[in-house]
N, C-alpha and C positions, 0 to 999 in steps of 0.2 A: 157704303158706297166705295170706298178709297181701301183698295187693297194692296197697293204699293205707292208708296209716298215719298217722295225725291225731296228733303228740304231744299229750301233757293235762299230766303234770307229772313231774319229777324229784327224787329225793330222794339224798341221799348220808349219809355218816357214819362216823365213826373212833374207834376208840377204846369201843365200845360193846357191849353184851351182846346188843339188838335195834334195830330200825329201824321204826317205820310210817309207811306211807305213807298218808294219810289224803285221803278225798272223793277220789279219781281215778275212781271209777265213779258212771255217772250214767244218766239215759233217754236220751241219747243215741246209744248204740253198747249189741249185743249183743254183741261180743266185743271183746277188750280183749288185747293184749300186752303182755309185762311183760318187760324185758331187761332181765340183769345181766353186763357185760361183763366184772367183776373181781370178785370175793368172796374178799377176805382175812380171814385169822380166827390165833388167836395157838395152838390149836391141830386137830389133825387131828381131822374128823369129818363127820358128815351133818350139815348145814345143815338147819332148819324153817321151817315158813310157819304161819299161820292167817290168818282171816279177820279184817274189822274191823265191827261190826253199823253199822248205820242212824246209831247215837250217835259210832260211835268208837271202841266198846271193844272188845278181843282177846274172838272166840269163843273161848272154854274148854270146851264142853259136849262129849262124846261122841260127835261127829258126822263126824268124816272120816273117806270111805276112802279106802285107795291100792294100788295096782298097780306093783311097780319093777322095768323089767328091768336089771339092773346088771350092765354092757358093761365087762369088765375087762381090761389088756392083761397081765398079772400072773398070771393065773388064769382060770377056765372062766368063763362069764358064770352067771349067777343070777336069781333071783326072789325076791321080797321083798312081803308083801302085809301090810295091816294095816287093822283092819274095828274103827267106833267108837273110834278114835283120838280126843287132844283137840286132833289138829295135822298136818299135813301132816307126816310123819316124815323124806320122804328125798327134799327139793326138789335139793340138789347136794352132791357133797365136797368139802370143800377142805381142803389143806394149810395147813403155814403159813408164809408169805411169798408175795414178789408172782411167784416163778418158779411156784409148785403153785398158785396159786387157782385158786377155778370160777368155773365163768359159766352162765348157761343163758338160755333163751326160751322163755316159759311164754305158753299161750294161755288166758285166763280166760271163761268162756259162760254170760250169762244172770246177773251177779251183782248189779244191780239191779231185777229180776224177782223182786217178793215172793215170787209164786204157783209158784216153781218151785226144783227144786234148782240149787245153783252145783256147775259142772263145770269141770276143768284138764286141759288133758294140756301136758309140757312136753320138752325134752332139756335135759339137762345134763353139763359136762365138769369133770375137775377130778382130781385127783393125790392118789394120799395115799404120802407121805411115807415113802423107805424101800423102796416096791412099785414101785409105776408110777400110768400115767393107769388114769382110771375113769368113765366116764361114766351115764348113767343117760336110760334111756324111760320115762317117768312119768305114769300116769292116773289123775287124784283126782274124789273126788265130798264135795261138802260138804252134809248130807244133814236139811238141815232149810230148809225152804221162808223164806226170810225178803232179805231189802234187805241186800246186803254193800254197803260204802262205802268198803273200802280192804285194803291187806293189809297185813301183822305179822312182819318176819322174824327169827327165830332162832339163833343162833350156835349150832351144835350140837357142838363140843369141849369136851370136861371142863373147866369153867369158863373157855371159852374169850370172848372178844370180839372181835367186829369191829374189823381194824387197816386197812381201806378196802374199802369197800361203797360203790356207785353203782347206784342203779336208774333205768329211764325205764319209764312207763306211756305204751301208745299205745292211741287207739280205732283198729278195725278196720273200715275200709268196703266 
């Protein structure tokens, strides 16, 4: 999709439960790329996302949905949907250590655009631990008209934390 790519900003972090990445989207660009090339986490699970409003803060409200087809080399592939969520439920898997993380490229549409809904769709790959690889075809809708200004990511294993996370936001021309 992305044939010229403007980097805007990167963010990293270790040792942590979440990560925002804050003001990467603006009226500049209507779409936006988001790559994470390593996503290490201390245990096994689906990784989350939310939004970040106009201020800064994590949307909490009610409002995502998602679409997951999860592309298993383990087992039969699947679907996974989830309607009024308070969070993107199932951005990527990761194991834990730096041989199983995930990674994905996520395409963000319209998230400076008051007047309209924010839309994702993304791929992600990643290992759980034990099975095999796992990957994931991912379409989100974040479902309340309003200015995002960043995203929010989630460690999604039982009390698990981020042991090395790198994100880069690109606008899309």
């Amino acid at each position: 999709m992305a044939t010229n790519l403007q980097f805007i900003k990167s963010a990293s972090a270790t040792s942590v439960g979440t990560l925002s990445v804050t003001d990467c989207f603006s009226a500049n660009y209507d779409v936006y790329q988001i790559t994470i090339a390593k996503m290490e986490q201390t245990a096994n699970g689906w990784n989350e996302m939310r939004f970040l409003d106009s201020g800064g803060s994590s949307i909490t409200a009610s409002e995502y949905d998602i679409a997951t087809l999860e592309l298993k080399d383990y087992a039969s592939f699947s679907e996974y949907r989830a309607t009024n969520s308070n969070r993107f439920e199932t951005i990527n898997y990761s194991g834990t250590g730096s041989a199983v993380a995930g990674a994905l490229t996520m395409y963000i549409y319209n998230p400076y655009d008051s007047s309209s809904y924010t839309f994702a769709s993304w791929q992600s790959n990643g290992f759980r631990t034990g099975l095999g690889s796992i990957g994931g075809k991912v379409i989100g809708v974040h479902k309340s008209a309003e200015q995002i200004s960043g995203v929010h990511f989630i460690s999604g294993g039982s009390g698990s934390v981020f042991t090395n996370l790198d994100v880069s936001v690109y606008g899309v021309k």
